[in-house]
MIZAVEX-975706 format. One record per residue: y, x, z of N, C-alpha, C in turn. Coordinates in steps of 0.2 Angstrom, whole numbers, plus 5000, padded with zeros to 4 digits. Example, Ala and Ser with C-alpha at 12.3 -4.5 7.8 and 13.67 -1.06 7.14 Angstrom:
BEGIN
497250665039497850625039498450665039/498950645035499550685036500050645039/
REM end
This chain:
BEGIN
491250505021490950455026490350425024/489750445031488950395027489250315027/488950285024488950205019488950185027/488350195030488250145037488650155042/489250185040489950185046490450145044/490650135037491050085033490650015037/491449975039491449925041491749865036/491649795037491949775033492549705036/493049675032493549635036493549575030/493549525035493949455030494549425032/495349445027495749445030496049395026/496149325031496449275027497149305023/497249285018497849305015498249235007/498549185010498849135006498049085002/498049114992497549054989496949124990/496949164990495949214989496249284997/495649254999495649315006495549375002/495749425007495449485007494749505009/494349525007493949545008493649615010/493849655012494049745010493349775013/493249825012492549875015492149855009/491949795006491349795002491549844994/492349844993492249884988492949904987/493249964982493749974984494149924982/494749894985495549854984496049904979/496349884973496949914970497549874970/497949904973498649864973499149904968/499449864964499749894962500349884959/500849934958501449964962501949914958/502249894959503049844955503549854957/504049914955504849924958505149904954/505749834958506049804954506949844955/506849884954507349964955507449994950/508250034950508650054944508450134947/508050174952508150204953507550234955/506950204958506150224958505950294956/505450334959505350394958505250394952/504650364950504250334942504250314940/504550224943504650174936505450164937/505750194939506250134942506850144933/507050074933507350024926506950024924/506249994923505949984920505649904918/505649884927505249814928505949774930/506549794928507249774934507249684930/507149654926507249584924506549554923/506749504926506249454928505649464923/505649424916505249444913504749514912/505149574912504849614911504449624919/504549594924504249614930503549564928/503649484927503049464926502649504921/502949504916502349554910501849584913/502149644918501849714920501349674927/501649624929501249624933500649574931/500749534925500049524923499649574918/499949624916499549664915499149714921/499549724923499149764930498449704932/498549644934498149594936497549594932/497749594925497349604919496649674919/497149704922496749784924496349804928/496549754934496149744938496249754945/497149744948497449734952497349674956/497049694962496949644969497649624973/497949654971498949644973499449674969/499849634969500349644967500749704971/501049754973501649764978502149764975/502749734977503349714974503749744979/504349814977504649814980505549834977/505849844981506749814980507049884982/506949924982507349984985506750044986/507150104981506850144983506750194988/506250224988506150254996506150334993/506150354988506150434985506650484989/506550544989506850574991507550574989/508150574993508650574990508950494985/508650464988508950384988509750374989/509850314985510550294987510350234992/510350234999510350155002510550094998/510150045001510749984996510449915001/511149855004510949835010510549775008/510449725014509849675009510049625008/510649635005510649574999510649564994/510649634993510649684986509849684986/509449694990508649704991508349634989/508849594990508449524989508549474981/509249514980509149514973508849514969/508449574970508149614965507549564967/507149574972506449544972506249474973/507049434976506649354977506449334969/506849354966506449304957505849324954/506049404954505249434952504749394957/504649394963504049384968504149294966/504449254964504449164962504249164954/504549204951504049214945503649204945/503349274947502549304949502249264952/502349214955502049154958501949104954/502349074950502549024944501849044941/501849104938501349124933500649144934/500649164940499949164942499949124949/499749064951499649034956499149084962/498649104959498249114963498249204966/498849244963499049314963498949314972/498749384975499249414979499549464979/500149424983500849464981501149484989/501149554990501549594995502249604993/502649614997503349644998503349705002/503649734998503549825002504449835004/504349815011505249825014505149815020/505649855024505449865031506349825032/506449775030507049745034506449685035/506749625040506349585042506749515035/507449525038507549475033507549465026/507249525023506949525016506249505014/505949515021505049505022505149435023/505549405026505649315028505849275022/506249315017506649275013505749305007/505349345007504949375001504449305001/504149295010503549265011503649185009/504249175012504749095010504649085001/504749144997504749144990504149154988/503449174990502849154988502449214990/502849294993502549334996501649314999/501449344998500749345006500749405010/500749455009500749525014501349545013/501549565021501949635021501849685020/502249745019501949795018502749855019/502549865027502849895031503049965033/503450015029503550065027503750125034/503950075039504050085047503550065051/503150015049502750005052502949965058/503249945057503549865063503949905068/504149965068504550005072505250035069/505549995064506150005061506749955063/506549905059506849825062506449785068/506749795072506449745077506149695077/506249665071506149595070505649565064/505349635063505149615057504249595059/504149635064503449595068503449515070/504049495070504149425073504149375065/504149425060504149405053503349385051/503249435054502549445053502049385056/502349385062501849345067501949275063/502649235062502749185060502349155056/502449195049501949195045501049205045/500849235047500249265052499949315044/500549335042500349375036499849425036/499549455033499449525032499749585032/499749625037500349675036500049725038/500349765033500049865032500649885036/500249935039501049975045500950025042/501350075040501450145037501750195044/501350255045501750305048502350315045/502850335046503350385046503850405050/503950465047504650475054505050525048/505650555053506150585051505850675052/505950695046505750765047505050785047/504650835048503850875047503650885053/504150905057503950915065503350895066/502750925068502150895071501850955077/501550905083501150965086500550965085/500250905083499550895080499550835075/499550845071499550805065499250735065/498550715064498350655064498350615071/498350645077498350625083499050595084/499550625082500150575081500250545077/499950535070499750495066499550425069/499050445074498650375076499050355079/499350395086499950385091500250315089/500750345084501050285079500850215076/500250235073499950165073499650105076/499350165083499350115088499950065088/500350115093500950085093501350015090/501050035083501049975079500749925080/500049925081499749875082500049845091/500149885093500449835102501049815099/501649835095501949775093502049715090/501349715084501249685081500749625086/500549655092500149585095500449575101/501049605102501749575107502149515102/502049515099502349485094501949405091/501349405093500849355092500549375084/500449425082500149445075499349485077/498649465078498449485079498049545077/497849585079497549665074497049635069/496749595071496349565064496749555056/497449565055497949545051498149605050/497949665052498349715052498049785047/498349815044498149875037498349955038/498149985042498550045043498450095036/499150115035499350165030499450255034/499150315033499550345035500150385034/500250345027500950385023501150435021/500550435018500850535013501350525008/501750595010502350575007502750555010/502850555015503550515020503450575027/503850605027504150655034503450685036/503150705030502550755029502750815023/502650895026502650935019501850905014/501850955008501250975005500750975009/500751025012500051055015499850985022/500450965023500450915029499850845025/500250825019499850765014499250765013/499150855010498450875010497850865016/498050885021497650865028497750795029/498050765027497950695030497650655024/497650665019496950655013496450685014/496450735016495650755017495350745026/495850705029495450705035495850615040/495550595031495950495033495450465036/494650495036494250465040494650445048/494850495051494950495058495450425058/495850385055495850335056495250265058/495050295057494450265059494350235064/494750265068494550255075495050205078/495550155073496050105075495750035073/495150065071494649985069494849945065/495449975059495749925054495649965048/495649915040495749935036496149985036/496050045030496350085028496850095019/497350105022497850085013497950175013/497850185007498050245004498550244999/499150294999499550274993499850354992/499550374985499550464984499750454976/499850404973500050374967500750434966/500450484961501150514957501650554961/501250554967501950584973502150664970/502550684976502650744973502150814975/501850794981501350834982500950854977/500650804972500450834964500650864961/501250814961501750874956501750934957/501750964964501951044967501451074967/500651024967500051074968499851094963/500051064956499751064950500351094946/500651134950501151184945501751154944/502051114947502751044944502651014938/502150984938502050924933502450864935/502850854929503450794929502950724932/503550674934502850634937502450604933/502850604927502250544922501750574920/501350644922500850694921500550684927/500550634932500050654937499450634938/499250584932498650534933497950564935/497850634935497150674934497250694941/497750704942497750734951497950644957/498150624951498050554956497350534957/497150534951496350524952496050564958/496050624955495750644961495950634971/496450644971496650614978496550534978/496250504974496150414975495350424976/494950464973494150464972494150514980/494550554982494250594988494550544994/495150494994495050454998494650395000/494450374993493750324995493350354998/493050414998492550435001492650435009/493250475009493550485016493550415020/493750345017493750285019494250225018/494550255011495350195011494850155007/495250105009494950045005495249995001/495950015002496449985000496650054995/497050074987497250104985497850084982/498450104983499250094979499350124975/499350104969499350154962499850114959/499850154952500750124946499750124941/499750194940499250174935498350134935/498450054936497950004938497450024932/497250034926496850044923496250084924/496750154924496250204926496050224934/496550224938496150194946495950154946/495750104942495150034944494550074942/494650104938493950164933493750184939/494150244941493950304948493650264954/494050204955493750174963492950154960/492850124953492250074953491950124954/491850174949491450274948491350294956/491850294959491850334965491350274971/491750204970491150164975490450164973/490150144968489550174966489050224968/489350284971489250324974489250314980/489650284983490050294992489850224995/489850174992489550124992488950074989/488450134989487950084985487750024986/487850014992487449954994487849904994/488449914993489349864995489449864990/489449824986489649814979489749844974/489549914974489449954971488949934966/488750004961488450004956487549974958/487349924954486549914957486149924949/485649944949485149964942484749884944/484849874937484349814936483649824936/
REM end
């Protein structure tokens, strides 16, 4: 994508707005889960959740994502009381210890977004993309949050891949401004990794510009999945950082602005290296 098609947004969001387009954004990932594809028991007591997440901030983490249930393939469901356990402490911690954090909740119930933002939340981050619970755009609106809409569905089935992509996230956005949450507040995902094969992920990374055309921030999340895994031979997931890189540095180019990553160190590396390039004039690299 040329530099002079990159648009840029200021997205109120709780104590430090968003500012997205001038450079890339890393959020990064915090499952407070006994069962996560990659970390799960890792972050599960409180303590250990603040730790990780001021190290990540340390790293160079512009969000926290905090989430309560995994979504990997072959999950066990677990209902939201169970959801809320796990996240209300870690997300009032996190708050206690960094006032000035922001902190997303990654959960498509409404009542766990309500109870996240009530406990010091600022984004949502909407894995249905406000098309799961009915109610969770009404969550949204209340708050007048930030909220990323994620495509997905059940199953590969596609007749035209990105065009139903977008389908969907329109979609999202007419519920989210039925709802009084205006598109200015709004983050479209297009969900690699969620009722897409390999080859399906791969086309929707190499061709994320075409959201383009929803006129909103774009979030990226390719962090560790398994499409790495499979492309690079089955490499366990804690091998995937070189092909994560790579699918984080060809997404900025293509246009995300937003990156979802576990490992914030060396993706804060790739985004700065890759904006440099892609954005010279936006915060990118300037020679003295």
């Amino acid at each position: 994508m040329h530099e002079s098609e990159r648009k840029s947004w200021h997205i109120p969001c709780g104590p430090a707005a968003l500012e997205l387009g001038l450079r890339t954004h890393i959020m990064g990932i915090l499952n407070v889960t006994p069962d996560s594809f990659s970390d799960g028991g890792r972050y599960m007591e409180e303590q250990q959740a603040v730790t990780h997440a001021l190290a990540m901030l340390a790293d160079g983490a512009d969000i926290i994502d905090i989430g309560g249930e995994s979504t990997r393939p072959g999950h066990v469901p677990i209902d939201a009381a169970e959801e809320l356990r796990r996240v209300i402490p870690a997300i009032r911690a996190i708050r206690a210890a960094v006032p000035q954090a922001r902190i997303s909740i990654d959960s498509s119930r409404a009542a766990v977004a309500d109870a996240a933002m009530a406990a010091g939340a600022n984004i949502l981050n909407d894995q249905w993309g406000l098309q799961r619970d009915p109610a969770m755009a009404e969550v949204a609106a209340k708050y007048q949050a930030p909220t990323i809409v994620m495509h997905n569905q059940q199953g590969t089935a596609y007749s035209d891949l990105m065009p139903e992509i977008i389908r969907f996230l329109r979609q999202s956005l007419r519920i989210a401004a039925a709802a009084g949450l205006p598109p200015e507040l709004i983050i479209v995902d297009p969900g690699v990794g969620f009722g897409k094969t390999v080859v399906q992920n791969l086309d929707v990374i190499r061709d994320l510009d075409a959201l383009r055309v929803l006129g909103r921030p774009i979030l990226l999340g390719t962090s560790r999945k398994g499409t790495i895994g499979k492309v690079l031979g089955g490499l366990p997931v804690d091998d995937r950082v070189e092909g994560t890189a790579a699918t984080v540095s060809i997404g900025i180019d293509r246009g995300a602005d937003i990156v979802r990553v576990h490992d914030v160190k060396q993706m804060k590396r790739v985004a700065v290296m890759t904006d440099a390039v892609v954005r010279p004039a936006r915060g990118g690299f300037r020679s003295q």
